[in-house]
ZAMARGU-4260 file (C-alpha; in steps of 0.2 Angstrom, whole numbers, plus 5000, padded with zeros to 4 digits):
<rodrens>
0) 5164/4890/5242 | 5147/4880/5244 | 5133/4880/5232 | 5123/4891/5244 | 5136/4902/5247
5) 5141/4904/5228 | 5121/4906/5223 | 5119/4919/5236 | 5136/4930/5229 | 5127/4929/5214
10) 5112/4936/5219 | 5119/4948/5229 | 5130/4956/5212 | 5111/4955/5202 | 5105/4966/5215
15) 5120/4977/5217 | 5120/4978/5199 | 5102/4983/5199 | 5102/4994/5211 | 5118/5003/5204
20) 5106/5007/5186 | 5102/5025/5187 | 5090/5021/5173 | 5084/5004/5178 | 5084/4990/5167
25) 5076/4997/5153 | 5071/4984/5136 | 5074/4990/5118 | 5085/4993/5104 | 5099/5004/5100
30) 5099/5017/5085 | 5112/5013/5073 | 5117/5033/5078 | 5122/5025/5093 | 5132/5010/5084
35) 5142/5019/5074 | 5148/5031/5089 | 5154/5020/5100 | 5163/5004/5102 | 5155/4990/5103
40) 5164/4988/5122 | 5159/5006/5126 | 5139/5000/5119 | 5140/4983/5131 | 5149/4992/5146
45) 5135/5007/5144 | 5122/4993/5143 | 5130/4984/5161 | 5127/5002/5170 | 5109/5004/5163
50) 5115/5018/5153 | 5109/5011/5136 | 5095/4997/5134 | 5095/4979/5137 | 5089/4970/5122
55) 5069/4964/5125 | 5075/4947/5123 | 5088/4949/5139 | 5072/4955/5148 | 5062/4942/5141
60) 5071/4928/5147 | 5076/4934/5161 | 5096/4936/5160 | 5107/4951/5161 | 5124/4957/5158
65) 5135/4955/5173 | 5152/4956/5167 | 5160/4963/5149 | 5178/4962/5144 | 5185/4963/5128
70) 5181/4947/5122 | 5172/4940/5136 | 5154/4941/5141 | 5147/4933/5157 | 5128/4933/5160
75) 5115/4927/5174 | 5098/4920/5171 | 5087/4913/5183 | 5074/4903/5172 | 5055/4905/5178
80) 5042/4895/5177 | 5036/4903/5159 | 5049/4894/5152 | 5049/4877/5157 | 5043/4863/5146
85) 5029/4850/5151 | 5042/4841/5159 | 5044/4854/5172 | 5064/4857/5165 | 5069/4874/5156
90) 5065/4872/5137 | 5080/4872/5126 | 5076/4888/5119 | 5081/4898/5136 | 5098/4888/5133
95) 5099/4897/5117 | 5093/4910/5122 | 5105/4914/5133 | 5120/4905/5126 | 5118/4917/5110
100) 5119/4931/5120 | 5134/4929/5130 | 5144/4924/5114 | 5135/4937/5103 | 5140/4950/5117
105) 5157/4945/5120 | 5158/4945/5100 | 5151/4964/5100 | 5163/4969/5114 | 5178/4967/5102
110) 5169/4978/5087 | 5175/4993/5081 | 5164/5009/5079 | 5151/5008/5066 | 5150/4988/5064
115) 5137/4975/5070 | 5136/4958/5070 | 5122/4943/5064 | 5125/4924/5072 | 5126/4915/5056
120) 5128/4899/5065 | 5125/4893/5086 | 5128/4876/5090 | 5120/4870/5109 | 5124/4855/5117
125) 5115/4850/5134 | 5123/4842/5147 | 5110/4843/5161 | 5095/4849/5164 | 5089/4866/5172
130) 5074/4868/5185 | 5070/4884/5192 | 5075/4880/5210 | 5093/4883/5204 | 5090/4899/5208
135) 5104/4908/5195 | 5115/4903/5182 | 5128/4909/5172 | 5134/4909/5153 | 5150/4914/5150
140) 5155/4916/5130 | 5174/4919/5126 | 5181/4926/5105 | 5189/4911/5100 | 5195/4922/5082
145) 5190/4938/5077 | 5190/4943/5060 | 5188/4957/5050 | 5171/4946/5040 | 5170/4934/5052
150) 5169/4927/5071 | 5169/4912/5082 | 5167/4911/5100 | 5160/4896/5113 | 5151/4897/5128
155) 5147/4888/5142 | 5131/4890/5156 | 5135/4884/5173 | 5126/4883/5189 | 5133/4890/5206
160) 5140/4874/5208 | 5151/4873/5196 | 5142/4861/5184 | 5141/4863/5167 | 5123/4862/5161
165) 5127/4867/5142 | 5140/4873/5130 | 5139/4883/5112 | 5150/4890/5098 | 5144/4902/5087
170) 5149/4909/5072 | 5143/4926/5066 | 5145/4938/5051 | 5154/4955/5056 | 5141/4970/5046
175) 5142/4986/5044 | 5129/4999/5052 | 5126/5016/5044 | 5121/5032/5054 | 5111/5037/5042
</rodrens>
């Protein structure tokens, strides 16, 4: 599949995706009510369908949740002008950025009720740059172990064609969340 072809598909699930949200894309935070009722793979899959909020930072930064799995968390960006540095490439924040949030969310897709989770420790590494004209990109983070204190995971962001712009690993500190 070209480059074209593959950026288009991409696009095309975004939109699908979009247009599939009964309550838009809606930013903000979820109540630890919430947490401690459902599983952290119920929470991301309800987020996926609109059904609970994207974090402000996801909206931020412009990336969203396109695919959740126990263990496995795919999201798309496309990086804008806002966050470009003065040499016209994305800043290496948005790699972060995003980077954290596919490894954070496929960490969280493997969470019990009642239990959150805090990145104790991301490592980025950029292998090529990022201008806006890409159009989309993708970070996909994968559970490398899961503990019952403790998790690692990596991620990766690629462009639609196929080229590896950054990876990450993560480790995070599993928490508990209270109802009360």
């Amino acid at each position: 599949m070209s480059t074209n072809d593959t950026l288009a598909r991409w696009i095309e699930e975004e939109n699908a995706l979009l247009a599939g949200m009964k309550n838009g894309r809606a930013s903000g935070f979820l109540s630890p009510k919430q947490i401690s009722s459902m599983s952290g793979l119920e929470i991301m899959q309800a987020v996926r369908r609109g059904d609970l909020p994207s974090g402000p930072m996801a909206v931020t930064m412009n990336y969203m949740l396109m695919e959740i799995e126990s263990g496995r968390a795919v999201l798309q960006g496309h990086p804008t002008e806002a966050v470009l540095n003065v040499q016209g490439s994305v800043h290496g924040g948005w790699f972060s950025s995003i980077l954290d949030g596919a490894v954070g969310n496929a960490i969280h897709s493997m969470l019990p009720a009642g239990k959150g989770y805090a990145t104790l420790d991301l490592s980025v590494k950029m292998t090529r740059a990022i201008s806006p004209s890409v159009g989309r990109v993708r970070a996909v983070g994968t559970v490398i172990q899961m503990g019952r204190k403790v998790a690692t995971a990596e991620g990766k962001i690629l462009g639609p064609d196929g080229k590896l712009h950054a990876f990450a690993t993560t480790t995070c500190m599993i928490l508990d969340v209270n109802a009360d």
